[in-house]
C-alpha positions in Angstrom: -15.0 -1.1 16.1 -14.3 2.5 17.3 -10.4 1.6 16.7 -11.2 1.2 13.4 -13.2 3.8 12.5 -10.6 6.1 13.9 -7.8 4.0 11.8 -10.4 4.5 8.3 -10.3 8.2 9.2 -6.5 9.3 9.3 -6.1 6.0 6.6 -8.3 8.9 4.6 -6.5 12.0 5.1 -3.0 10.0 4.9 -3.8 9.2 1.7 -5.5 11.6 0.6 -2.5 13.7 1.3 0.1 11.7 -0.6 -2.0 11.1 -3.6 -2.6 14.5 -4.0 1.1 15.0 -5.1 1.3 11.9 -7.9 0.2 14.0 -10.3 2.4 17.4 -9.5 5.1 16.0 -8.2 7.0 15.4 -11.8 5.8 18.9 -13.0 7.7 20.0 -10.0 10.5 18.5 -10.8 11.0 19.0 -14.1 10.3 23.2 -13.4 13.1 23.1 -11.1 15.1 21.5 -14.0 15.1 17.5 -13.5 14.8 15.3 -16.8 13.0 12.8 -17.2 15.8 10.0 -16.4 16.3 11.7 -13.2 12.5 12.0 -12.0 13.1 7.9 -12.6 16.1 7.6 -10.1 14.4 9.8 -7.8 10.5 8.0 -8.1 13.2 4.3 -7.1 15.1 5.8 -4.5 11.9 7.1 -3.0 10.6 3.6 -3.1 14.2 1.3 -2.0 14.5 3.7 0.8 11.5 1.4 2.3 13.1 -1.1 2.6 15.1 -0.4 6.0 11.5 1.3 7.9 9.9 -1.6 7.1 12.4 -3.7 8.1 12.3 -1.6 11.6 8.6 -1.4 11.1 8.5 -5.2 11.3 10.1 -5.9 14.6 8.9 -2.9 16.2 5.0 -3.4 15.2 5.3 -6.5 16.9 6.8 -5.5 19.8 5.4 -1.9 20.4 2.8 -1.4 18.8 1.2 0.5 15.9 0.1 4.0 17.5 3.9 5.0 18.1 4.4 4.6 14.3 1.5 5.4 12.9 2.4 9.4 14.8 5.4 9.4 13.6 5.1 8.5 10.1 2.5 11.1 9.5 4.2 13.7 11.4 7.7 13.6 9.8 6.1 12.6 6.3 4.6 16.3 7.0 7.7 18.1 8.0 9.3 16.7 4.9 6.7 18.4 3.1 6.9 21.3 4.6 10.7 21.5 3.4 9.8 20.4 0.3 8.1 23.6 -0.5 11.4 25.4 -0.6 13.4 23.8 -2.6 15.2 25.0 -5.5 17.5 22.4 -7.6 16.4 18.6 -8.3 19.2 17.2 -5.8 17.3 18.6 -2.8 14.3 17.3 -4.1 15.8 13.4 -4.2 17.2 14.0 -0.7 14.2 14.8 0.8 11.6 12.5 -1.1 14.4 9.6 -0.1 13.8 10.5 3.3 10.3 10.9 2.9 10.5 7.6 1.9 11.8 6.0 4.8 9.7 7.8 7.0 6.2 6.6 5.3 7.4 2.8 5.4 6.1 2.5 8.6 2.9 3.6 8.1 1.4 0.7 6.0 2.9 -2.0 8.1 1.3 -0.2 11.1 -2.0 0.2 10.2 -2.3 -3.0 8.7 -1.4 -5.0 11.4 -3.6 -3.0 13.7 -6.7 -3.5 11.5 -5.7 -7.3 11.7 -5.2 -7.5 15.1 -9.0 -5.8 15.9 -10.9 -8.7 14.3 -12.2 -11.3 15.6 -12.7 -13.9 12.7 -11.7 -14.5 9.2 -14.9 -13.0 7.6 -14.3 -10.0 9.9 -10.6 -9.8 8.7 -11.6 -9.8 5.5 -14.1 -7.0 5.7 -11.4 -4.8 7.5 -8.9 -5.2 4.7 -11.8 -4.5 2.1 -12.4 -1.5 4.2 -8.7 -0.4 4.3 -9.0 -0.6 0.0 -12.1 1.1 0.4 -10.7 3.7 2.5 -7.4 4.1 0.1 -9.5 3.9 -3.4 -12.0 6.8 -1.9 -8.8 8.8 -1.1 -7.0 8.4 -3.7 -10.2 8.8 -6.5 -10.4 12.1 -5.5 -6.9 13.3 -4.2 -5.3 13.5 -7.7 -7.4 16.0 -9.5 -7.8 18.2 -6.3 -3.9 18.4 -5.6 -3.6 19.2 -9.9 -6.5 21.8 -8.9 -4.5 22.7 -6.1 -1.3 23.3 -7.7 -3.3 25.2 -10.6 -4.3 27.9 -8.3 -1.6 28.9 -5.5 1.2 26.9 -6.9 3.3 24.6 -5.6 5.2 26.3 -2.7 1.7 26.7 -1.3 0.5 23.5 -2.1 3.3 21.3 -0.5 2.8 23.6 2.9 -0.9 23.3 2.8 -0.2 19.3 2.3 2.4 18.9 4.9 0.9 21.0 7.5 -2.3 19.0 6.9 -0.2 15.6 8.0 1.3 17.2 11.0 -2.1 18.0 12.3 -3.3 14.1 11.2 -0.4 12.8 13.2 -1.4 14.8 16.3 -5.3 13.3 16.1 -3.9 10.1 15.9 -1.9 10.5 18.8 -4.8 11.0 21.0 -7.4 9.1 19.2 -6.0 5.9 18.2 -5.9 3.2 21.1 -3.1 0.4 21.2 -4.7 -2.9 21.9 -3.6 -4.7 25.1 -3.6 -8.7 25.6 -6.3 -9.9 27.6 -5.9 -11.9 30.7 -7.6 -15.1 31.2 -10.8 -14.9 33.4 -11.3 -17.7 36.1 -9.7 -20.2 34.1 -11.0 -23.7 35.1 -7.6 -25.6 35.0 -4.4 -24.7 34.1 -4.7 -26.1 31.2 -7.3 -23.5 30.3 -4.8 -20.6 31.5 -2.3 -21.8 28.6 -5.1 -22.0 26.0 -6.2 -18.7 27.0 -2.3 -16.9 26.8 -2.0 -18.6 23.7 -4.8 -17.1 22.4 -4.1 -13.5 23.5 -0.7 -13.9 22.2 -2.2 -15.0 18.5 -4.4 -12.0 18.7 -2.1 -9.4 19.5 0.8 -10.7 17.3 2.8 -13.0 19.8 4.4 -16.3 19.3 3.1 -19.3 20.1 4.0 -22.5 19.2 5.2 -23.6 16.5 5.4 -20.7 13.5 3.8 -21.3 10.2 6.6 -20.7 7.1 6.9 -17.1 5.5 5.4 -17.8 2.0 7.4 -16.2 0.0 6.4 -16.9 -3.8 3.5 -15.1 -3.1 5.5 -11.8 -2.8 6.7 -12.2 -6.4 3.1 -10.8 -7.0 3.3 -7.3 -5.2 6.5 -7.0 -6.5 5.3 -7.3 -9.8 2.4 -5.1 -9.0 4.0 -2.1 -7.7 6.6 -2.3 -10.8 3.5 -1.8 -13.0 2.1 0.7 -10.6 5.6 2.5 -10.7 5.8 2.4 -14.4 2.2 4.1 -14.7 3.0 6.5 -11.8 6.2 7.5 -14.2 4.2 7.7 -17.3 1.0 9.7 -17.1 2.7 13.0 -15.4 4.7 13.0 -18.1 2.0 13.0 -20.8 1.9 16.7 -20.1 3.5 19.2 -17.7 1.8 22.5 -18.4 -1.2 23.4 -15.6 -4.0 22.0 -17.6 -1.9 18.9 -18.5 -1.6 18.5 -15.0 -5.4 18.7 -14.3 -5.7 15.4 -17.0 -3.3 14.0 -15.6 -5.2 14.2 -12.1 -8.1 13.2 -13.8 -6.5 10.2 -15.2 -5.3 9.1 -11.6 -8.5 9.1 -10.7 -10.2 7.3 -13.4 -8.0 4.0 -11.9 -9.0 4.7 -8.4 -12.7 4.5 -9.9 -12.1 1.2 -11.4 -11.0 0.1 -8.1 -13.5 1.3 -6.3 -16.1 0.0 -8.2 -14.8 -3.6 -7.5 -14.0 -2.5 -4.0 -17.9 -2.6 -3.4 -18.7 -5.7 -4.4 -18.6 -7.2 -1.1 -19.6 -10.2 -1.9 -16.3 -11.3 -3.3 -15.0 -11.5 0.1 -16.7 -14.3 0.1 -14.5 -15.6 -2.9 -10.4 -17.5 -2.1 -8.3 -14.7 -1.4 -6.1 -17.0 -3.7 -8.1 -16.8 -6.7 -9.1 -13.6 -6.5 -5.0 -13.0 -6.1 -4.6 -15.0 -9.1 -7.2 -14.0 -11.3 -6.9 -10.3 -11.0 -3.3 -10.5 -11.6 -4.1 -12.2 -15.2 -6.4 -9.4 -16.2 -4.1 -7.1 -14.9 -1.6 -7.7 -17.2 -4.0 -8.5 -20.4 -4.5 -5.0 -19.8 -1.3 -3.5 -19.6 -0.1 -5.5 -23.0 -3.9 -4.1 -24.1 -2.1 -0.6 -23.5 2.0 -1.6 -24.8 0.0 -3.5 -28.1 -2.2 -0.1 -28.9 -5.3 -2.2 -28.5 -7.9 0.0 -30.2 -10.1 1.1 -27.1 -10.2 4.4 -25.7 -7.0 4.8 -22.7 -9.4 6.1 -20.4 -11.1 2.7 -20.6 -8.3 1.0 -20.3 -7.0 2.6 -16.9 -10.3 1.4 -15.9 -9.7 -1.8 -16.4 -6.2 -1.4 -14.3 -8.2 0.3 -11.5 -10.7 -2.7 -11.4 -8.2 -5.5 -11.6 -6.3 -3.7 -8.3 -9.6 -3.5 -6.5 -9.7 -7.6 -6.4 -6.0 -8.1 -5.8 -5.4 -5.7 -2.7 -7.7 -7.0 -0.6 -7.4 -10.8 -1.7 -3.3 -10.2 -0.9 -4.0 -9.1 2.6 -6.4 -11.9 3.6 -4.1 -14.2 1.8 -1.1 -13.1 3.6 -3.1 -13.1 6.9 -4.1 -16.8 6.4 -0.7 -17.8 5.9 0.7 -15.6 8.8 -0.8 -18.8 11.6 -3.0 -15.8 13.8 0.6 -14.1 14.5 3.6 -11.7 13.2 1.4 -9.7 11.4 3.7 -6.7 11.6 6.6 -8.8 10.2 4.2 -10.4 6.9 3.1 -7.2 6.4 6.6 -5.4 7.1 8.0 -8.2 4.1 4.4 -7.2 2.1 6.1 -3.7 2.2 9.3 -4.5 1.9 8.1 -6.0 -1.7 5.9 -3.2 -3.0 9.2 -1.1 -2.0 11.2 -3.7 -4.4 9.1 -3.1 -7.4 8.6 0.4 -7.2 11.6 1.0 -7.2 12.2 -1.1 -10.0 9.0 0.5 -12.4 10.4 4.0 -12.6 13.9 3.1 -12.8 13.2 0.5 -15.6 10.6 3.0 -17.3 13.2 5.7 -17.6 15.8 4.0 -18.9 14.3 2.0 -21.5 11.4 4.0 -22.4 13.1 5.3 -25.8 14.1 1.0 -26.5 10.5 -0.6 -25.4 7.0 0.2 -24.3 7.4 1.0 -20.3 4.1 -1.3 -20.3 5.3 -4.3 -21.9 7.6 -4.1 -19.1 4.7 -4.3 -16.8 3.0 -7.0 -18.7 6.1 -9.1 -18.3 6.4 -8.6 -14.8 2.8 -9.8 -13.9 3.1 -12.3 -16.2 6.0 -13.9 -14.2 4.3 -13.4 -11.1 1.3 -15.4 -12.5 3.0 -18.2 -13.0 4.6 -18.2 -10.1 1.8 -17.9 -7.7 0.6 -21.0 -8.3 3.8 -23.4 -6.4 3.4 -20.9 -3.2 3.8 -23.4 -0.6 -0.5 -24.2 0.6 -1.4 -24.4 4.1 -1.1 -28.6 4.2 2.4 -28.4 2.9 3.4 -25.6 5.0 2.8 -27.3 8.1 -1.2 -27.5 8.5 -1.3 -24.0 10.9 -3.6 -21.0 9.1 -4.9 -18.0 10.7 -7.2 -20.3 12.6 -4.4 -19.5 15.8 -5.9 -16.2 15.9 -9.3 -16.5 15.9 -9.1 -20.6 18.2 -12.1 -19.8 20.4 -13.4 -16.8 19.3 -16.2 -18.3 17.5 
């Protein structure tokens, strides 16, 4: 429990940090003489330079650990920042946010799997990824309108140092607070056949392999693809709503207005208790009601409407990671949520790019609407546990209780 308290902590300031900049981040830009077109390209190439951390991140998790990451992630996303400040033409912005953007890819598969390996049942699981949205949704309701704020007052040199130092010194608490866990060995075991049952176990806790492995299911990442393209395309749209210093305090306030919704879905705990599938499903649906509600100029106030968003991301985050963990068989939980990554990377990179090219042809949020539509009726043929070869999560938590 102390592990994860720790973990909720820098989770906070992590977030905190890099939400801050979603809603100065495009101002920025755009004063150092990007257009729009090229704050797309640089918002996907932020996002596709993911894909090879996680790929790293999921071997590596599995084999190392999550504390050597988790430092190192924080600690070059803050140098980055710290250059960042000093920038003066939008090429040097893409290079660095590119490399920013390898660099934070192994903080979410890290983390994750570390919360995942700490539990010790299914409802326990669950309330640890509900947590981890809890912690994210606090962070990021308030992060947006205090880095607009921010910017507002010293600027954005000042800012971007005041962020990135701020991640350096996260990194170096983690280093000393956060614990790697350690297999434990068998007590006394009665028979050998005990002595297997029990290294079988402690692999399946700590992310080993044993026996046979369950199949990756992957029609179910055709749903955080299709979230994090929506996510992209709003990320690309508000900011540019308005760039002037009290645009960018409504556009904060805007950001935050979804992180609300999500939060207020977040605390209803007792839809834990509810099919991570359903819940997957369901919120997807009304996910993308809403962003055709938004592309159709449905007559209800846009603040509203971002509600909605928030509150339909609030069910799916959480419902995705239990899912995912179900499927995983009690093992590779850096590698599921290194793919889980690897597909948020995939769509995000796809949103902006998509949104900046085609905004002056179609509504950016039809495009979204699509996108969730497709990955709604896909969801359904995801291979279940009985097809896939009757092993679930239960090979983490055999004998636990």
């Amino acid at each position: 429990m102390k592990t994860a308290i720790w973990l909720y902590l820098f989770l906070f300031v992590a977030f905190f940090d890099l939400h801050a900049q979603y809603p100065i981040l495009t101002p920025f830009a755009i004063s150092i003489g990007a257009a729009p077109s090229f704050i797309g390209l640089m918002m996907g190439l932020y996002s596709i330079t993911h894909l090879p951390g996680n790929l790293i991140a999921g071997y590596g998790v599995d084999r190392y650990g999550s504390r050597l990451f988790i430092v190192f992630s924080l600690a070059a996303a803050g140098g980055i920042l710290l250059l960042q400040a000093m920038v003066t033409n939008p090429w040097q912005l893409l290079v660095l946010r590119s490399i920013s953007g390898f660099v934070l890819a192994f903080l979410s598969p890290a983390c994750m799997s570390l919360l995942a390996r700490i539990a010790t049942s299914q409802i326990r699981q669950r309330k640890l990824m509900a947590g981890n949205g809890l912690v994210h949704t606090v962070a990021s309701v308030i992060s947006p309108a205090v880095g607009a704020y921010l910017v507002a007052q010293i600027g954005f040199t000042t800012a971007f140092t005041v962020l990135g130092w701020i991640l350096i010194a996260t990194a170096a608490c983690a280093m000393f607070f956060i614990r790697e866990l350690v297999p434990q060995k068998a007590t006394a075991p009665a028979s050998k056949a005990l002595a297997t049952q029990a290294s079988a176990e402690a692999l399946g806790m700590r992310g080993g392999t044993a026996g046979p492995q369950p199949p990756v299911p992957w029609l179910i990442f055709a749903l955080p693809i299709a979230m994090s393209c929506a996510q992209g395309i709003l990320s690309f749209e508000l900011p540019l709503m308005s760039t002037t210093k009290e645009g960018m305090m409504t556009t904060g306030l805007l950001f935050s207005i979804v992180s609300l919704g999500a939060l207020f879905t977040l605390s209803m705990l007792f839809l834990n208790k509810l099919s991570p599938f359903l819940r997957s499903l369901w919120g997807a649906f009304l996910l993308a009601l809403t962003y055709f509600a938004i592309a159709a100029g449905v007559p209800l106030p846009f603040m509203v409407l971002l509600l909605f968003i928030g509150m339909a991301k609030g069910v799916i985050f959480p419902a995705l990671s239990s899912l995912l963990i179900e499927r995983s068989g009690g093992t590779r939980y850096g590698r599921m949520f290194s793919i889980l990554s690897i597909a948020f990377s995939i769509g995000a990179f796809m949103g902006p790019m998509l949104a900046g090219q085609l905004r002056e042809v179609i509504s950016p949020y039809y495009i979204a609407f699509l996108s969730l539509m497709i990955a709604v009726c896909v969801l359904p043929f995801y291979a279940s546990p009985t097809k896939a070869g009757g092993s679930s999560s239960s090979a983490h938590f055999s004998g636990t209780g």
